[in-house]
C-alpha positions as CSV (number, residue, x, y, z in Angstrom):
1,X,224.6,-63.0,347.0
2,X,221.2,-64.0,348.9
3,X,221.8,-67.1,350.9
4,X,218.1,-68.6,350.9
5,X,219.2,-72.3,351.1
6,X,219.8,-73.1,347.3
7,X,217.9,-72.6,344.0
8,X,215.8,-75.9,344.6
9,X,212.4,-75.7,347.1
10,X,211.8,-79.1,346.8
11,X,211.4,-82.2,344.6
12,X,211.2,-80.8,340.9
13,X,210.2,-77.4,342.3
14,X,212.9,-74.6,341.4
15,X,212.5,-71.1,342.2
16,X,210.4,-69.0,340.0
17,X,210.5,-65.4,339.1
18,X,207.4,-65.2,341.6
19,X,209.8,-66.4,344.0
20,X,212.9,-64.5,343.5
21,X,210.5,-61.2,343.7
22,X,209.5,-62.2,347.0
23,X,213.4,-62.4,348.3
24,X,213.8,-58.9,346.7
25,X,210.5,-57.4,348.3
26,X,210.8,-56.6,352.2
27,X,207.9,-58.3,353.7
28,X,207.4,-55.9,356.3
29,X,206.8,-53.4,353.6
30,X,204.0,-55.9,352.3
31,X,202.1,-55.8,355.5
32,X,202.2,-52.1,356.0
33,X,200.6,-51.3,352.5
34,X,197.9,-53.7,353.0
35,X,197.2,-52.3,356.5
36,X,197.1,-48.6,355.5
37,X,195.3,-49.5,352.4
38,X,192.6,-51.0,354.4
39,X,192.6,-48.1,356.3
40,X,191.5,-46.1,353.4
41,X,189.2,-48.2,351.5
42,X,186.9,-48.7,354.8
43,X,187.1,-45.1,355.4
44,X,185.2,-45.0,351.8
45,X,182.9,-48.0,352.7
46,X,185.2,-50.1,350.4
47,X,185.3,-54.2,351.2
48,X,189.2,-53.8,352.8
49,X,192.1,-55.7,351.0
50,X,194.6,-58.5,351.3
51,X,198.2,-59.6,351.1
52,X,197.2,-61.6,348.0
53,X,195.4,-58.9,346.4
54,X,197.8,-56.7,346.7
55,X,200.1,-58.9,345.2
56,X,197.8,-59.1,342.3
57,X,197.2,-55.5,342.2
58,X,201.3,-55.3,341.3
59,X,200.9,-58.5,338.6
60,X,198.4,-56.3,337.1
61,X,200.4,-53.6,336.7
62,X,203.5,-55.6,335.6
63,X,201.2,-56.9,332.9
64,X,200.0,-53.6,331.9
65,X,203.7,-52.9,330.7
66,X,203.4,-55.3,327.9
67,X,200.8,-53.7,326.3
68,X,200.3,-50.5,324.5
69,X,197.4,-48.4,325.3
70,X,196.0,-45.0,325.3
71,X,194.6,-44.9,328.4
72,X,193.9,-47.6,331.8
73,X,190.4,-48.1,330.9
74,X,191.7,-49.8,327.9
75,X,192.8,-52.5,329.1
76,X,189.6,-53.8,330.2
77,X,188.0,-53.2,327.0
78,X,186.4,-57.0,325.7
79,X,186.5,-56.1,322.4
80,X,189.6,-55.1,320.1
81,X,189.9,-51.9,317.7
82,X,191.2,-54.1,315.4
83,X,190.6,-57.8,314.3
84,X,194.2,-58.2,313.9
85,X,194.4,-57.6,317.5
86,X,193.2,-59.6,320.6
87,X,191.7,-57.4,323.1
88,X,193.4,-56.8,326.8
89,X,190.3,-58.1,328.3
90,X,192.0,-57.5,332.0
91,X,188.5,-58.2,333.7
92,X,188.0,-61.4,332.3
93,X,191.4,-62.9,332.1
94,X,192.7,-61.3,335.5
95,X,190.1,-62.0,337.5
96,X,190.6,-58.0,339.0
97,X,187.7,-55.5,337.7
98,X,188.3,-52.0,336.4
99,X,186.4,-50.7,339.2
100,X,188.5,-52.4,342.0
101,X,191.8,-51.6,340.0
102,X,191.0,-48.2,340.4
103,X,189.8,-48.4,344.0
104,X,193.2,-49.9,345.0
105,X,194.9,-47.4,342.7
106,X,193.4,-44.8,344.2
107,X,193.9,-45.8,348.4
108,X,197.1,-47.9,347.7
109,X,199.0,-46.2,349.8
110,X,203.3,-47.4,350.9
111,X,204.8,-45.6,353.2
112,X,202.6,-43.6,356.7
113,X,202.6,-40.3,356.4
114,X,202.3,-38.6,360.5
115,X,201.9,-35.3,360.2
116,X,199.0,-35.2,357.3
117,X,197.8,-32.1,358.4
118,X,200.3,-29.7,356.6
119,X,202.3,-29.1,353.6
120,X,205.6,-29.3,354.9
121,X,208.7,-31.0,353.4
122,X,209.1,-33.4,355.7
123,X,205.6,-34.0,355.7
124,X,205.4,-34.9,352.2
125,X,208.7,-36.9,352.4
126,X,207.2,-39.3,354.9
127,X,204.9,-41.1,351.4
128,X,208.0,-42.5,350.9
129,X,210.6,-42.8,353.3
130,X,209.2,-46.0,355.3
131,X,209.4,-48.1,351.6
132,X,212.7,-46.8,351.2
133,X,213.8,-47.6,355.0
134,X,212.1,-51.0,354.1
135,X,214.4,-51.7,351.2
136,X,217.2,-51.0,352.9
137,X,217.0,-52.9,356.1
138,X,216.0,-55.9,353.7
139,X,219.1,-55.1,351.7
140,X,221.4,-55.0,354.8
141,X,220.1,-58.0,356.2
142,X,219.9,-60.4,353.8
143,X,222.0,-59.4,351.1
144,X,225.4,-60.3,351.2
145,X,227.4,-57.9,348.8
146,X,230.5,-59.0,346.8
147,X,234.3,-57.5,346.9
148,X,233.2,-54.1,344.5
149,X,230.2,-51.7,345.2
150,X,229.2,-49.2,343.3
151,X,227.9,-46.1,343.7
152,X,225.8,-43.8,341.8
153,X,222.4,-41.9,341.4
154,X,219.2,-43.1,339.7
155,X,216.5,-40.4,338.1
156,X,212.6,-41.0,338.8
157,X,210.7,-39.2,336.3
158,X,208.2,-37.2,337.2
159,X,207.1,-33.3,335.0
160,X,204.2,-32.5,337.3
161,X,204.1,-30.3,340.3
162,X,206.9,-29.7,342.8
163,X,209.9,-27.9,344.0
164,X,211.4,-26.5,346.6
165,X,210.0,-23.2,346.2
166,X,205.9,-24.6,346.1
167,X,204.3,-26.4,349.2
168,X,202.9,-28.7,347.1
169,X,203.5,-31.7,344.7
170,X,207.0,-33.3,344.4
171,X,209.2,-31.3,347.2
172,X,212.4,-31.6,345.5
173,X,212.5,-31.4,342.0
174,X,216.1,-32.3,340.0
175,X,216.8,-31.3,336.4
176,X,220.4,-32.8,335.2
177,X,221.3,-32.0,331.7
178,X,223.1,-35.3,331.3
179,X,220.3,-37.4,332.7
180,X,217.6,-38.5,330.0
181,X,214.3,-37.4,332.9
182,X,214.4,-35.2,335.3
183,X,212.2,-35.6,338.5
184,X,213.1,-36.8,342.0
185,X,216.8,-38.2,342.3
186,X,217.8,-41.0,344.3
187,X,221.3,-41.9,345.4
188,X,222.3,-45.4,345.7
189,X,224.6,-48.1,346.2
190,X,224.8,-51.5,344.5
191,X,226.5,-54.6,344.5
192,X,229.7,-54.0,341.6
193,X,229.0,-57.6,340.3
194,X,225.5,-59.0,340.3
195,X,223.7,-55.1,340.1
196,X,221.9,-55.8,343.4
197,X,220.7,-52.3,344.7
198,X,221.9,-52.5,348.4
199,X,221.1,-48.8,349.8
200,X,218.8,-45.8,348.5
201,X,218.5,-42.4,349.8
202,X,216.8,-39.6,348.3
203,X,217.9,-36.2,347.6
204,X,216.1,-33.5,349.0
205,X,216.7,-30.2,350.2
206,X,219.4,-29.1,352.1
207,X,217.2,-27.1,354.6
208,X,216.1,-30.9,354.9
209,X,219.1,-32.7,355.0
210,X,219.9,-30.0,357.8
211,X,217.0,-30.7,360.1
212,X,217.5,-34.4,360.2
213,X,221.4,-34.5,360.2
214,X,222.2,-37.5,362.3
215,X,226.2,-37.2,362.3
216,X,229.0,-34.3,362.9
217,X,230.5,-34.9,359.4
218,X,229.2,-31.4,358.5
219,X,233.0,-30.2,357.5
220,X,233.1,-33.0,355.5
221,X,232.4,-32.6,351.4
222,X,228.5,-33.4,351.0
223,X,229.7,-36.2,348.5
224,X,231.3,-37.9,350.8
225,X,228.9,-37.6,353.7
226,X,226.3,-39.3,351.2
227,X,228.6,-42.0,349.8
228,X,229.7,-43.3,353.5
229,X,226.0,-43.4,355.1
230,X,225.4,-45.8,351.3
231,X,228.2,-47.7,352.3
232,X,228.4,-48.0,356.1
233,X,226.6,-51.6,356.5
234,X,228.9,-53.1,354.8
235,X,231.8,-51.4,356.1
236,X,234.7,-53.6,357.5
237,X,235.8,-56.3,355.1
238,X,238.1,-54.7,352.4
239,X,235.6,-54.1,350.0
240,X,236.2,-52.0,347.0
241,X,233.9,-48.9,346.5
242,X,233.5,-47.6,342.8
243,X,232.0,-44.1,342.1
244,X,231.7,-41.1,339.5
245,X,232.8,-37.8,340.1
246,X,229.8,-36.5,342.6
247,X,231.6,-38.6,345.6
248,X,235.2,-38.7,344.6
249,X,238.2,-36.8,346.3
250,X,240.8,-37.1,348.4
251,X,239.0,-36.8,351.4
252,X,236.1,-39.1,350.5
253,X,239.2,-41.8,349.9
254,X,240.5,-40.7,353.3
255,X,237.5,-41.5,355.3
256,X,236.7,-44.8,353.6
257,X,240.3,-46.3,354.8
258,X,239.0,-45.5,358.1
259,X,236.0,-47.8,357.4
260,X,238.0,-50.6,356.2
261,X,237.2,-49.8,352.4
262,X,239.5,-49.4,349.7
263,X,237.7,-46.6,347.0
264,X,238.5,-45.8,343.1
265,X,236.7,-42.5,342.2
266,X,236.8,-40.1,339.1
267,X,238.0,-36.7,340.0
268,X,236.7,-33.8,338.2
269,X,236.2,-30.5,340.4
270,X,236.9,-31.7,344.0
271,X,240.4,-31.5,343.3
272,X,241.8,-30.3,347.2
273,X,244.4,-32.5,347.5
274,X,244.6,-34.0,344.3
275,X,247.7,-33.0,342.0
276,X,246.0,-31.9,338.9
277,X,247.8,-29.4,337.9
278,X,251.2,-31.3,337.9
279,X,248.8,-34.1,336.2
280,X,247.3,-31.8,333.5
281,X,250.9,-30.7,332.3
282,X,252.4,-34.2,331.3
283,X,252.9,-34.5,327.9
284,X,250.7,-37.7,327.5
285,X,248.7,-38.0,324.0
286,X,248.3,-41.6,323.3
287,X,245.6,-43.5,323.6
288,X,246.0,-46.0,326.4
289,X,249.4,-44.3,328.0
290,X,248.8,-42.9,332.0
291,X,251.3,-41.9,334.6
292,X,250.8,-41.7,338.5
293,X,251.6,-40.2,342.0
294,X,251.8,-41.5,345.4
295,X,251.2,-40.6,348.8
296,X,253.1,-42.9,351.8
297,X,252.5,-42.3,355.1
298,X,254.6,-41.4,358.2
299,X,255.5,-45.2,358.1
300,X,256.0,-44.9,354.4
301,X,253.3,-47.1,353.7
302,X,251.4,-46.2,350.2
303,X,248.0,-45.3,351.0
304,X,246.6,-43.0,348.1
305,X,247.5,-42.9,344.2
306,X,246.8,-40.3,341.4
307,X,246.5,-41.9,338.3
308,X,246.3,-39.9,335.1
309,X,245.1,-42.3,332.0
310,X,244.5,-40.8,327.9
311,X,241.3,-42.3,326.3
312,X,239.7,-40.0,324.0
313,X,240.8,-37.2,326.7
314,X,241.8,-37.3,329.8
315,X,240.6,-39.0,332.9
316,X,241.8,-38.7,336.4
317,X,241.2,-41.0,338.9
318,X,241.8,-41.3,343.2
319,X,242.6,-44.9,343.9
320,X,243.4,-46.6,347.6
321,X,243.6,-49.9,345.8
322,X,245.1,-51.8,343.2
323,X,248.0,-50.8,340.9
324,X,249.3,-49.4,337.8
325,X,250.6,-52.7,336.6
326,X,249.1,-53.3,333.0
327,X,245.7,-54.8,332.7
328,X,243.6,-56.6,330.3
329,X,243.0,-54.6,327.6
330,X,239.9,-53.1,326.0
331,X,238.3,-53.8,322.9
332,X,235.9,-51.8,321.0
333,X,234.9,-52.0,317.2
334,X,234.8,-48.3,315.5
335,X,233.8,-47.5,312.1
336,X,236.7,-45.8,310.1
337,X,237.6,-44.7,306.6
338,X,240.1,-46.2,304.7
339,X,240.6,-44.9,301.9
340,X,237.8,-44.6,299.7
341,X,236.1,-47.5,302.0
342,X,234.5,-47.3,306.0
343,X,235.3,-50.2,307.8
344,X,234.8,-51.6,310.9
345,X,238.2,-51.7,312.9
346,X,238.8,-53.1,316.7
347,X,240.5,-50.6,318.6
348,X,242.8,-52.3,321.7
349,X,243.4,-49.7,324.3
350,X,245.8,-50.4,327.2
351,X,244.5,-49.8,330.8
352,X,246.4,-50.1,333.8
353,X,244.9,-52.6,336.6
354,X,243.2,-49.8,338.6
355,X,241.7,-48.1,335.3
356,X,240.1,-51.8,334.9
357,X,238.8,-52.4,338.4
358,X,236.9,-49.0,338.2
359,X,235.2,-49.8,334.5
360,X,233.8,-53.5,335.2
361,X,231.6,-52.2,338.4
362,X,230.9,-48.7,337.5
363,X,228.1,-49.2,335.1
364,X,226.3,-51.0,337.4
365,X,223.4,-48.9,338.5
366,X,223.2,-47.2,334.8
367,X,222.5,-50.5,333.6
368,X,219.9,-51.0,336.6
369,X,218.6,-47.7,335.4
370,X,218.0,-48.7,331.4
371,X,216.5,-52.4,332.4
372,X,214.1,-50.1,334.9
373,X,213.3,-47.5,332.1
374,X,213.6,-48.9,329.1
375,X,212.2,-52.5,329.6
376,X,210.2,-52.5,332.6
377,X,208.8,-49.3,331.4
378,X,206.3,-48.8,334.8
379,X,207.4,-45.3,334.5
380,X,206.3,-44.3,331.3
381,X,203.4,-46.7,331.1
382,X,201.2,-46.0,334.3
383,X,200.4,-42.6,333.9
384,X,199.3,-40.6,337.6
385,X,199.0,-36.9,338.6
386,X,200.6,-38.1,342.4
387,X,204.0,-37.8,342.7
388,X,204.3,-40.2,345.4
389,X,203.1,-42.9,343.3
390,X,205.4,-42.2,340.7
391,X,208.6,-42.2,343.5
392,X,206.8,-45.2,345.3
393,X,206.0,-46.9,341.4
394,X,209.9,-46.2,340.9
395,X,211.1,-48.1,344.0
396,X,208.8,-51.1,343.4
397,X,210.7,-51.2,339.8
398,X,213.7,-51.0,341.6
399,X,212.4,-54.7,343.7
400,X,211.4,-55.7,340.1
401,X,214.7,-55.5,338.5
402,X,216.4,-56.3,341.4
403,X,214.8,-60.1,341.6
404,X,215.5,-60.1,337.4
405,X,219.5,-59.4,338.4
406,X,218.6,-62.2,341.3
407,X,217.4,-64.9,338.4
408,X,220.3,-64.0,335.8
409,X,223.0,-64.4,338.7
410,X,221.6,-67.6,340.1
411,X,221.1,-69.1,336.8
412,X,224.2,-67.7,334.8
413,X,224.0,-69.3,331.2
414,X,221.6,-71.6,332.3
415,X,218.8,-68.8,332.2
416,X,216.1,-69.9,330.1
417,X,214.2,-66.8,330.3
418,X,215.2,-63.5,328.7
419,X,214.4,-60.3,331.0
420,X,211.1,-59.8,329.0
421,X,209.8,-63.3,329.3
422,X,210.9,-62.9,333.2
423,X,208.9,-60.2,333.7
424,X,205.6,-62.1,331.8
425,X,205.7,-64.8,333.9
426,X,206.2,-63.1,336.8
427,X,203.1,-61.0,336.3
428,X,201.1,-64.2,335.9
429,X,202.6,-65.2,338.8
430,X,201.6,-62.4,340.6
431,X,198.3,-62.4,339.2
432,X,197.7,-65.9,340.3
433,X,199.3,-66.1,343.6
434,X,198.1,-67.8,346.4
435,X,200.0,-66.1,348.6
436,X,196.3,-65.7,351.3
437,X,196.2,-69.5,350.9
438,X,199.5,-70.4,352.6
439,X,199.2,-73.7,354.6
440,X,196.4,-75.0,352.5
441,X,196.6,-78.2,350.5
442,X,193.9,-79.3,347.7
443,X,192.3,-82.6,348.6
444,X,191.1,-84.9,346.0
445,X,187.5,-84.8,345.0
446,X,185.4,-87.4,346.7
447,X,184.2,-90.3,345.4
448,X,181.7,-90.4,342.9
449,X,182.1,-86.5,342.4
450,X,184.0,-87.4,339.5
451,X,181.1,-86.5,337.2
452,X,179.8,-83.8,339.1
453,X,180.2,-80.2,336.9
454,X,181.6,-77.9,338.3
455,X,180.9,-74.6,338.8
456,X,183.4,-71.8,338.5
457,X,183.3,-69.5,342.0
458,X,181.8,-65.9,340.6
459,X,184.9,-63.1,341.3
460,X,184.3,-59.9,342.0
461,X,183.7,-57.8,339.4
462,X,183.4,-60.6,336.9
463,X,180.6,-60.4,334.2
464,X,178.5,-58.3,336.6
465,X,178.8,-54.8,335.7
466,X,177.4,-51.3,334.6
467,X,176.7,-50.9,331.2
468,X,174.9,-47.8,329.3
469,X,171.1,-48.4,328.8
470,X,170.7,-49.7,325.0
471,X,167.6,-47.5,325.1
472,X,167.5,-44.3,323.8
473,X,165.4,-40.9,324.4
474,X,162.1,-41.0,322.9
475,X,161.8,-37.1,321.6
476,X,160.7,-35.2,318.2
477,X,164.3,-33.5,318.3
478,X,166.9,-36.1,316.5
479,X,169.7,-35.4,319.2
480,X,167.3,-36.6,321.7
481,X,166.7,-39.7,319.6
482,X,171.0,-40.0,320.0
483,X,170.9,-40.3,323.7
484,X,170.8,-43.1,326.1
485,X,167.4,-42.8,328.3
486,X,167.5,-41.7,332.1
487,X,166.0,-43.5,334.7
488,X,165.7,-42.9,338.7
489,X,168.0,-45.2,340.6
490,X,166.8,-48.5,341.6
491,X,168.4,-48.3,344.8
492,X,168.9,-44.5,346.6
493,X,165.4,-43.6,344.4
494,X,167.3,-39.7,344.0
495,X,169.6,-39.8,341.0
496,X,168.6,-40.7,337.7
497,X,171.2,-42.5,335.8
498,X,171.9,-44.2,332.0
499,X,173.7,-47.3,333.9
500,X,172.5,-49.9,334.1
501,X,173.4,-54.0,335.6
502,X,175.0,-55.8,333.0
503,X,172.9,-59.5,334.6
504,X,169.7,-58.1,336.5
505,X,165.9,-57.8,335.3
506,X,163.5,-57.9,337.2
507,X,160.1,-59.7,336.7
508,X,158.4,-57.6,334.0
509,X,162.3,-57.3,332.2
510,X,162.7,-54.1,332.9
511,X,166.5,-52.8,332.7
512,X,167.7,-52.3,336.5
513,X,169.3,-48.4,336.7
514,X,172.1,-47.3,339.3
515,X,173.9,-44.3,340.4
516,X,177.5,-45.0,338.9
517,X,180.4,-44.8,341.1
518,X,181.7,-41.2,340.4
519,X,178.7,-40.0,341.1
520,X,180.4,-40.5,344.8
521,X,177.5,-42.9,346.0
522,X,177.4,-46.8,346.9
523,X,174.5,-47.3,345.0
524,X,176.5,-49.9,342.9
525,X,177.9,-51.9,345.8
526,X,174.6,-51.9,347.5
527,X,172.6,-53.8,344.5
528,X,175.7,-56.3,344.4
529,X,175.8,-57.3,347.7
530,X,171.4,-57.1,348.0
531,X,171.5,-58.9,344.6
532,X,173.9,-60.7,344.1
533,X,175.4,-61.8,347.2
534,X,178.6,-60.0,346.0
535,X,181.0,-59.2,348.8
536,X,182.5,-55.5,348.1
């Protein structure tokens, strides 16, 4: 739960999916990006950005994900391969050019990285850690968590460089057989009801994890040393944690009661403790039976439980909480054959209380996971050789989803929009904020303006561009006749160039040529502002 005062923001104003982004993205971590990405376009004589333009800069991408596409470049194309097909046309209906998409692409930059000078893990750690410290104090702050949490891991995909034996690329690099990418991991809490991520941290090394070791729990199981630092801020009220295998054990249940949590885990390996081998012997072979153990304290007070349960095999789970007593049953529809016939039967399995408690929260962050992967899709869609923009592209998808679980908590069945239509509008949103207008009001035209026409303000990057020359080499050879003609550059007078501007003659008509912008000169940005009147 987010306590922000009520859906409603004032008369017939409710929140939008522009809005519930903005309670799910840490302001703090707003500021910094547009102040280090200033940083870096000035330092390449690049007009510096804005809150809003960041902003936009994410709608952009968000809208990107609804479209299918080869490469970036075409989505700015104005014309379609196919006249089934409306063309992207980004530019035009954006209002952001190719070229300053890829200037912000290239400098955007999240997190502030100190040491720059060497290759070093923690070096290359810091592009991330301040986002992820962001999301976290945002989380503990203004997120109010309900009675289960869950606790898992989430993969960031990423098959370039890295590893922990390189100095270079990607510093830890995670392959899990059971996971569908590999790449950099992230373990993380969430609320065991709405989905709400509500604590990250990601994995690296343990010659890392050893260096910036904060507390003495080093004869402690790693699993549990990770689960209680994801858990400590809301440590206190009794609060049920919920978590796979990784965490779960004795110990790790042990250590929660002294937090005030109660804890339900699967126990696979970290069995210290745990009575599996009286567990593994009872002759249990229905579906749906279990048995358990106890463990009282001195005042012979129950404290722990070992519960034993038969699905397809068998599952064994550490529980400070709840009870054996039967709970609602589980129904799932199977085909079988019958006979000569397959049919669709509903299987009804019995589960005890505990068994139940575990299964309604555990699936949390997997289902966080498939609505990140599967239908945001930023992942798959924006393609980049930088592995901290994939991690830092990863974590924004993570805010994305987040204010999606927001909108479907706070509306319930009320929702009109399904998670695709959520994540249109809120690119539009994005896209059109006016987020550098804040405190503004329009005022009505004046009188007799009423008839006035007016004139659109000219954007940047909008219908003044660099275009090939429509000329072509004068030359006896036929591949000469092929090519577009070369021309010095209007403005540096050095380079000679087939570019041209897309709205400039001079008096005599005569195509204006310009150094293009991976040549590595300001050639273009020089005729728009001398021209033009174009701030960039």
């Amino acid at each position: 739960m987010i306590y922000e005062g009520g859906d409603v923001l004032g008369p017939e104003r409710m929140r939008r999916p522009y809005d519930f982004f903005l309670a799910m993205f840490p302001m703090d971590q707003l500021v910094r990006m547009v102040q280090l990405t200033t940083t870096k376009l000035t330092a390449r004589g690049m007009a510096p950005t804005s809150a809003g333009e960041v902003l936009k800069f994410l709608g952009v991408c968000v809208l990107a994900t609804r479209y299918e596409f080869g490469s970036r470049a075409d989505l700015w194309a104005t014309r379609a391969r196919s006249k089934y097909m409306l063309a992207p046309a980004f530019g035009e209906r954006t209002g952001m050019s190719r070229r300053r998409f890829d200037a912000l692409w290239s400098c955007l930059t999240f997190s502030l990285q100190v040491d720059d000078a060497n290759d070093s893990e923690a070096s290359r750690w810091q592009l991330v850690t301040d986002f992820v410290t962001s999301i976290n104090a945002h989380r503990a702050s203004r997120v109010t968590a309900s009675d289960l949490l869950c606790v898992d891991e989430s993969m960031c995909k990423w098959y370039g460089q890295g590893g922990h034996w390189i100095h270079r690329g990607l510093p830890m690099y995670v392959a899990i057989d059971r996971k569908p990418e590999n790449g950099c991991e992230i373990q993380n809490a969430a609320c065991g009801r709405s989905g709400i991520m509500l604590n990250l941290s990601v994995v690296t090394t343990a010659e890392h994890r050893q260096g910036t070791a904060e507390s003495e729990d080093d004869d402690l199981p790693h699993g549990t040393v990770v689960l209680k630092k994801l858990v400590a801020p809301w440590a206190g009220p009794r609060r049920v944690v919920c978590a796979d295998s990784f965490f779960a054990s004795v110990t790790t249940a042990q250590q929660l009661l002294a937090m005030g949590l109660r804890f339900i885990g699967v126990v696979k390996t970290a069995t210290r403790g745990y009575p599996m081998g009286t567990l593994s012997k009872l002759p249990l072979e229905d579906r749906g039976e279990h048995a358990a153990y106890i463990h009282k304290t001195v005042d012979g007070v129950v404290d722990l439980m070992a519960v034993l349960w038969v699905d397809r095999e068998r599952r064994y789970f550490i529980s400070s909480t709840s009870s054996t007593l039967p709970g609602v049953p589980y129904e799932r529809v199977r085909w079988r054959q019958e006979g000569d016939r397959a049919e669709r039967v509903v299987l009804t399995i019995a589960q005890p209380q505990v068994v139940e408690t575990y299964y309604k929260s555990c699936a949390q962050i997997d289902q966080h996971n498939r609505c990140r992967q599967d239908d945001l899709r930023l992942e798959h869609k924006l393609v980049t050789h930088d592995w901290s923009m994939r991690v830092n592209l990863s974590l924004l998808g993570m805010c994305i989803v987040d204010a999606w679980m927001l909108y479907s908590g706070a509306r319930g069945g009320a929702a009109e929009l399904t998670q695709k239509q959520f994540y249109e509008d809120l690119a539009a949103e994005l896209i059109d904020n006016t987020y550098d207008s804040v405190g503004l009001r329009a005022r009505g035209a004046p009188d007799g303006a009423g008839d006035a026409v007016a004139v659109p303000p000219m954007r940047y990057g909008l219908g003044i561009h660099l275009t090939p020359t429509l000329k072509r080499r004068a030359g006896a050879s036929a591949n000469e006749a092929d090519q577009c003609a070369q021309r010095r550059c209007r403005v540096c007078k050095k380079g000679r160039s087939t570019l041209v501007c897309s709205a400039f003659r001079d008096g005599k008509h005569v195509d204006v040529y310009c150094c293009g912008p991976k040549t590595g000169r300001l050639c273009w940005d020089q005729h728009l502002r001398e021209a033009h009147d174009l701030d960039v």
